[in-house]
N, C-alpha and C positions, 0 to 999 in steps of 0.2 A: 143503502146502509149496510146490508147484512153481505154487500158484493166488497164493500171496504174492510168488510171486519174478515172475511177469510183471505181477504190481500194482505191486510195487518199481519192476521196469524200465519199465513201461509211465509210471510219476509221474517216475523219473529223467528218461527222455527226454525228456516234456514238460517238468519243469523245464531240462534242459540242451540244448534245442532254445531254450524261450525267454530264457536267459541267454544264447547266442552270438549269439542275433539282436537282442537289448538291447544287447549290446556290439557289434554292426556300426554299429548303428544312430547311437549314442553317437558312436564314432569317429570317424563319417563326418559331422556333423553339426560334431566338435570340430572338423578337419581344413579343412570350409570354412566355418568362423564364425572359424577363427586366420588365415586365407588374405585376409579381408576385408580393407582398409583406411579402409572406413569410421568416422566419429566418433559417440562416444557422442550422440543427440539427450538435452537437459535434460530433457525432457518427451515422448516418442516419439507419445503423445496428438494430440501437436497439431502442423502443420508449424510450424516457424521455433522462435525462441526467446524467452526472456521479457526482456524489457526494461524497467528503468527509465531516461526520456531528463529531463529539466526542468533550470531554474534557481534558482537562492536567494540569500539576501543575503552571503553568502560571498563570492561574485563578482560578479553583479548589482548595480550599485545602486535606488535607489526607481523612477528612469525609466524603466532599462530593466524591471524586470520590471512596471511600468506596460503598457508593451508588449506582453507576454506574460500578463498577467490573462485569466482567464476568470471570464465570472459565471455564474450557473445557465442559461440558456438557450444562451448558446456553448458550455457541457459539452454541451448536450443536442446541438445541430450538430454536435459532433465526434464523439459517441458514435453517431449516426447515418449519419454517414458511415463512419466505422468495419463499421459494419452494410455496408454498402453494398460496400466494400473486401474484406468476407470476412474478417476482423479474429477471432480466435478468442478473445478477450476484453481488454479494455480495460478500466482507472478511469483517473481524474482526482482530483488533490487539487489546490485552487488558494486560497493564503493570500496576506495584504499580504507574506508572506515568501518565499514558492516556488509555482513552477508548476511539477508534473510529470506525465508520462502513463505508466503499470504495463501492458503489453500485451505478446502474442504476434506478433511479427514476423519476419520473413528476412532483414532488417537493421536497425536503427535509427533510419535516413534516413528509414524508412515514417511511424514515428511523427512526426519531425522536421515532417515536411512538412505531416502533420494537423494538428498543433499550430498554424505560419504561416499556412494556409489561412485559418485562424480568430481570428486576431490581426492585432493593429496591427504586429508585429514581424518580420525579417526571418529567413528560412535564416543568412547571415552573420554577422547582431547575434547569433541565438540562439549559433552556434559559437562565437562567442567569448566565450560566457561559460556555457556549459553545461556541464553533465557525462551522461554515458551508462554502464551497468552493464545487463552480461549474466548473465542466471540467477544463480549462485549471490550475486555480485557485490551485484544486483538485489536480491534476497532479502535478502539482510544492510542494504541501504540503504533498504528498506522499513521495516526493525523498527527502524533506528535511527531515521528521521524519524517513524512509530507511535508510540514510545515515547519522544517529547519530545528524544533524547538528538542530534538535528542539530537543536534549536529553538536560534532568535537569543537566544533565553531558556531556558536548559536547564531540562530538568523542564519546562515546558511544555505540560501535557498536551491544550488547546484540539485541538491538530490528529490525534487521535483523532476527535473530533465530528465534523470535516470528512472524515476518510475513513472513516468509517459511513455520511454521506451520499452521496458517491461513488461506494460500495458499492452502494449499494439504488439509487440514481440509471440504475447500469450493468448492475445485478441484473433493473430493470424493462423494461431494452429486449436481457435476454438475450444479454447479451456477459461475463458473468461466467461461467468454467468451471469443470469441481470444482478444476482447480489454485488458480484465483485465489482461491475462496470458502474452500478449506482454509485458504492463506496468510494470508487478511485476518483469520481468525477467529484464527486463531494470533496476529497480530502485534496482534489486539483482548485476546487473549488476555495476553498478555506485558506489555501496558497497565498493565491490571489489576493481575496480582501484582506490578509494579515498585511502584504506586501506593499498594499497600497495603503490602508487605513493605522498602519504603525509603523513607528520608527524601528523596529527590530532588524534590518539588513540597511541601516544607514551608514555609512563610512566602509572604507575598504577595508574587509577582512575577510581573508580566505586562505588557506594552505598557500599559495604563490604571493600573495601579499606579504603573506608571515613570513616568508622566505626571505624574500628582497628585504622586509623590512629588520630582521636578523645581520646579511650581509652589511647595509648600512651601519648598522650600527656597533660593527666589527670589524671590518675593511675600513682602513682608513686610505681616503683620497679612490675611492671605488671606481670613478669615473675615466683612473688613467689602468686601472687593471684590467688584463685580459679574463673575461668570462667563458668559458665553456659550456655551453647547453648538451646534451645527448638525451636526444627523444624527443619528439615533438607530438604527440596527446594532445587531450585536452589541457591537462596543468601543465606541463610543459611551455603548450603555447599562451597560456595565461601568464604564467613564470616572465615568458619573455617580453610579454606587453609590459607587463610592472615593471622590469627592469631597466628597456628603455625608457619610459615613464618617469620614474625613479630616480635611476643613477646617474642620465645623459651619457651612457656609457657607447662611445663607438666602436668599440670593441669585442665585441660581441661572436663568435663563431658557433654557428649550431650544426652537429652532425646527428644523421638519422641512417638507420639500418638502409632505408626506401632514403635515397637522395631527392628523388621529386618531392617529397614531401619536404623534407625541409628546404627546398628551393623556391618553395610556395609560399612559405613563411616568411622568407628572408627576402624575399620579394617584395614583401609587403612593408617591411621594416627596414632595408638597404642594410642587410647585414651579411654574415661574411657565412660561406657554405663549403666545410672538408668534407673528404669522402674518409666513410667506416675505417679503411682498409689505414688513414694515417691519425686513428685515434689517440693512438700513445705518446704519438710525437705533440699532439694538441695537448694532450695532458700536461706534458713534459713543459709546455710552457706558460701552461692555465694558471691562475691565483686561485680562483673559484670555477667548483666541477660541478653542473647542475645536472644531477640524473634521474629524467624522467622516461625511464625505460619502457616501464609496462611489463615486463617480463616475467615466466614463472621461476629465472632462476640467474642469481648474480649476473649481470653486465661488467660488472667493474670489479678487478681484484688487487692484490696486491702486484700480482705479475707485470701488470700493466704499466707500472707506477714507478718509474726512474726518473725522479724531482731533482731540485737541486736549490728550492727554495718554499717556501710553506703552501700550503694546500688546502684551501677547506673545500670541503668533499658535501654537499647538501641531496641527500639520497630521498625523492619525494613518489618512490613508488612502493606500491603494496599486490606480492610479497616483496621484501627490500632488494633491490638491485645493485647493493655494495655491497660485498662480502665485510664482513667485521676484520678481517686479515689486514686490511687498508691500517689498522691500524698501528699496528709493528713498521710501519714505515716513520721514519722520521719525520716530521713537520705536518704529519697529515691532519685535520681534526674532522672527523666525522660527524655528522648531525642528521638524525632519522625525521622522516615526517612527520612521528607523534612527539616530537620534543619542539617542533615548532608548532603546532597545534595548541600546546601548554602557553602558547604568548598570550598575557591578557593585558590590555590598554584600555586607555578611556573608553573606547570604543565600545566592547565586549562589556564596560560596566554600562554605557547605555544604552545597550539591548537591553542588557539584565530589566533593567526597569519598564520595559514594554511584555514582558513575560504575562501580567494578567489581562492585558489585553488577548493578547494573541490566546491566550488558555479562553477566554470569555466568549472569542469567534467560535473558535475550535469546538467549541460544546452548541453556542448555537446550530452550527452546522450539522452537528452530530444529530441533537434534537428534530431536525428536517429530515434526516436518514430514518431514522428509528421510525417516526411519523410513516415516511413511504414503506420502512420494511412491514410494520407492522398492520397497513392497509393490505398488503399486496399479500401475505400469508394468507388470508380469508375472506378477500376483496371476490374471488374467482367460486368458489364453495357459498359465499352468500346472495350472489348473482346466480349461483345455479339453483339455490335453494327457490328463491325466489322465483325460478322459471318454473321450478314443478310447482310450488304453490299456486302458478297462476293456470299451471294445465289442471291440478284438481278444480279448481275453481271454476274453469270454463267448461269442464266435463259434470260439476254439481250443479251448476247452473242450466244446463244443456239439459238434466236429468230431471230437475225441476218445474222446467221448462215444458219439459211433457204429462207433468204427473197434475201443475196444478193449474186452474182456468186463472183467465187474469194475471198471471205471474209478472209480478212489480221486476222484470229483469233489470233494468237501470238501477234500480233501489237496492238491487240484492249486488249488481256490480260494484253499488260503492260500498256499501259494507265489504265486502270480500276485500275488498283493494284494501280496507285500513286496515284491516285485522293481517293481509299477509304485511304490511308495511309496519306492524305492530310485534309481527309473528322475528320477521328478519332482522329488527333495530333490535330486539329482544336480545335475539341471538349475536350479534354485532357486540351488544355489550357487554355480552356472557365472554365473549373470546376477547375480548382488550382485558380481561382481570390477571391483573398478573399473577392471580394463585391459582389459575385454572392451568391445566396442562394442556396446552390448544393444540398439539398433534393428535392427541386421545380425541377431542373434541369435535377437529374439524372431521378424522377418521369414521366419528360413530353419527356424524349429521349426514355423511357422505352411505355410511352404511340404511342407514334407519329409511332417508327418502331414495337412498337407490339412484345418488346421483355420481356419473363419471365426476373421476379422480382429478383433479388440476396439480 
């Protein structure tokens, strides 16, 4: 009897030895984590904060984001520089619609500057017509341009492919970190079931659609007019699938700077293939001039241009690859990319009405980010907590062990276990409050038990 009651008192006291010192510990911890006036960091991982900085045809017109294009090799400049800068990860998506840079910075202005360094365009031009979004901000303007739903052409989906490539572009020179890679897989993610669970990209609409469908309904009798393509791209070669498609037009001649390339094309379609070198004479007998050049500076001029019959001129590159000159020529009419873009049809009004849907994925998905971001900031710091908690435990144990006869060690084990399981959910739910500053937090938990940093 009297060997049970010092087993009793001997298990009380170590449990009520280490519940006062759980609760000093607690206290003192709460006391100077509320004392802080630090701000919550977005991502505690990494210094600065996530940014998205660019421009788009909302505000830009074609020239200016002429200006601000980047082609595959100026991503790679910037992305290197970035490197260089200490940059904790960076993409690029760069369309004839929008140029923007997605990266970890201490303000904005970092990116800002990467971006001009590497353009025709200026700090100033970029302000005035740019927009910038921080973290959370950022994140929601990622899944909207991902997910077609900030395309010039809603539903949209082309500018997924470009930020795949962006991805693996910035993946291969190690500037994508698990935040970015989580995000992009998500907003690849949310692509998808918009794509497949709404109607939002049903019927044909896109820049090359709009195109052809402009011609038609301007060119009368289309089918017996000679078309000219120059440039064969991606929209180029989409341009010319819709217009065989479209017009039943045999007529067709595509030239390209690289002849294999448009030989490739015309291969595939049984159409007709000049070389660069007898452009003008093509012209000279074109109705319709398709030019998808790609280039950072006019293709097509006035010089070019000795007609003898009307001309329409459909210029579907960004920056524009027709000089405005074209115009002072008799019978020419000119039409830019972003005046076809302005086409709206049945079509575009029923996307329009699949909008809440696709907003109602888009946030689910967001929801499952957040969820992982916000496990993975203290997931690492509360698994370490928990590992000293359990070396004090098996070293008090250990200690006990020698001090008293009979020691209930199983009995003192499970107590220890619930009270650190009590100790670390404590803590778990202390850092999900979103009025806690959880960089301060995880900081002074890391300080106090003297655990390595994650």
């Amino acid at each position: 009897m009297r060997k049970n009651r010092a087993q009793n008192s001997a298990i009380v006291k170590n449990h009520t030895s280490s519940v006062t010192l759980c609760n000093m510990v607690s206290i003192h911890l709460h006391s100077l984590i509320m004392s802080t006036n630090g701000k919550r960091h977005f991502y505690p991982s990494y210094s600065g904060d996530f940014y998205a900085i660019g421009l788009s045809y909302l505000k830009a017109d074609a020239e200016i984001r002429g200006h601000f294009s980047v082609d595959t090799p100026t991503q790679e400049r910037i992305l290197l520089k970035a490197q260089e800068k200490g940059i904790a990860g960076l993409t690029i998506i760069s369309t004839c619609n929008r140029t923007e840079l997605y990266g970890f910075a201490h303000k904005p202005e970092e990116l800002v500057e990467l971006l001009c360094e590497h353009t025709q365009g200026t700090i100033s031009e970029f302000n005035s017509v740019c927009y910038s979004y921080k973290n959370e901000e950022a994140v929601d303007h990622l899944f909207k341009v991902g997910t077609g739903l900030d395309s010039q052409i809603l539903g949209d989906f082309e500018i997924i492919s470009q930020l795949k490539v962006g991805f693996k572009r910035s993946k291969k020179l190690k500037l994508v970190n698990p935040f970015m890679e989580r995000l992009i897989n998500a907003v690849i993610q949310s692509s998808k079931r918009i794509k497949n669970e709404t109607n939002i990209s049903s019927g044909a609409t896109s820049v090359s659609f709009a195109s052809v469908q402009y011609i038609l309904a301007r060119v009368p009798y289309v089918s017996e007019k000679k078309i000219l393509l120059f440039g064969t791209g991606k929209i180029g070669r989409n341009t010319c699938e819709n217009l065989i498609k479209h017009t039943k037009n045999d007529h067709i001649t595509l030239i390209n700077r690289t002849k294999d390339k448009a030989e490739k094309i015309a291969g595939k379609f049984n159409l007709i293939v000049e070389d660069y070198a007898n452009i003008q004479a093509e012209i000279a007998q074109a109705d319709v001039l398709i030019v998808a050049t790609g280039a950072h500076k006019p293709t097509i001029s006035k010089e070019l241009l000795y007609i003898k019959k009307p001309l329409l001129i459909l210029d579907l590159s960004i920056p524009k690859n027709v000089d405005e000159n074209v115009k002072q020529v008799p019978g020419v009419t000119l039409v830019h990319l972003d005046q076809l873009s302005k086409m709206t049809d049945e079509t575009l009004n029923r996307r329009k009405e699949q909008v809440p849907k696709a907003r109602a994925i888009n946030s689910e998905i967001q929801a499952e980010f957040y969820e992982w971001l916000q496990a993975r900031q203290f997931a690492p710091t509360i698994k370490a907590l928990k590992s000293k908690l359990s070396d004090l435990k098996l070293a008090e144990i250990d200690n006990q062990r020698r001090k008293l006869v009979d020691f209930n060690e199983e009995q003192a084990e499970i107590i220890s276990e619930r009270i650190i399981q009590k100790i670390t959910t404590q803590f778990a739910k202390h850092l999900k409050d979103e009025a806690v500053p959880q960089a301060e937090s995880l900081a002074l938990i890391q300080q106090v038990f003297k655990l390595q940093k994650h």
